[in-house]
N, C-alpha and C positions, 0 to 999 in steps of 0.2 A: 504494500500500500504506500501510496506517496506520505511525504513526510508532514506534517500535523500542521508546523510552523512554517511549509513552504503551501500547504491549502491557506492556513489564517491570514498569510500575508499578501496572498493571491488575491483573494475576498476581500480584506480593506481596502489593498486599493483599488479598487473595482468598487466599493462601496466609495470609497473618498473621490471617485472621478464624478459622483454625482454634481450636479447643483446645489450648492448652499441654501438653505433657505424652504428645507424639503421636510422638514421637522423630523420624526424618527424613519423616515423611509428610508436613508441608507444603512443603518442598522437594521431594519428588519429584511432590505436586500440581502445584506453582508450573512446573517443570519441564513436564509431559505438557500441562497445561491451555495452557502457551504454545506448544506445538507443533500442541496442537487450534487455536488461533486464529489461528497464523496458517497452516491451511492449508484454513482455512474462510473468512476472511476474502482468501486469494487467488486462492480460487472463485468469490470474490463479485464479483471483476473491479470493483473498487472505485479513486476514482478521487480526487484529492487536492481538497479546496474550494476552493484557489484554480487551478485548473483548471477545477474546473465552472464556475466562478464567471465565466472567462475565454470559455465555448465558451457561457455561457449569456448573454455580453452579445455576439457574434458572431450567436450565433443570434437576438437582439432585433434588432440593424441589419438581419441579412438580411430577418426580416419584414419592416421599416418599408422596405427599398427594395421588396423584394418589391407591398406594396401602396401604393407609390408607383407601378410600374410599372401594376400592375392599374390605378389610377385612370387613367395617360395611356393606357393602350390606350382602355378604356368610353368617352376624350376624344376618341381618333382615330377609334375606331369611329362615335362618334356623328355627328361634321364630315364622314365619310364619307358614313354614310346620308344628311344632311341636302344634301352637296353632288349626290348621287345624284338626290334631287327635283325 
């Protein structure tokens, strides 16, 4: 979930870019608009950068073993057929 203090602060100013002179409507903006966010933002099944950041360097070593593997099989495979002759 996004961080508490980077919604609060999202939402004032967005409530402060109002017109002066509105009596409590930017507070009850600043109020509704941060409940619209975070409960569309925890639909959005969103997930912290350094988390992705962690499951997207897992998921680069898996590749590179991954076609490490693929190359010694096409190795074995090959010594196979060639021993097959």
């Amino acid at each position: 979930m996004i961080d508490a203090k980077i919604l609060n602060e999202f939402t004032r100013k967005l409530a402060d870019a109002l017109p002066p002179g509105l009596g409590d409507l930017p507070r009850h903006v600043e109020l509704n608009l941060r409940d619209l966010l975070e409960a569309t933002l925890a639909r959005m099944d969103l997930v912290p950068r350094k988390e992705f950041d962690v499951q997207s360097a897992v998921l680069a070593r898996s590749r590179e073993k991954l076609e490490a593997l693929e190359r010694r099989v096409a190795e074995l495979e090959a010594a196979l057929a060639e021993d097959k002759r």
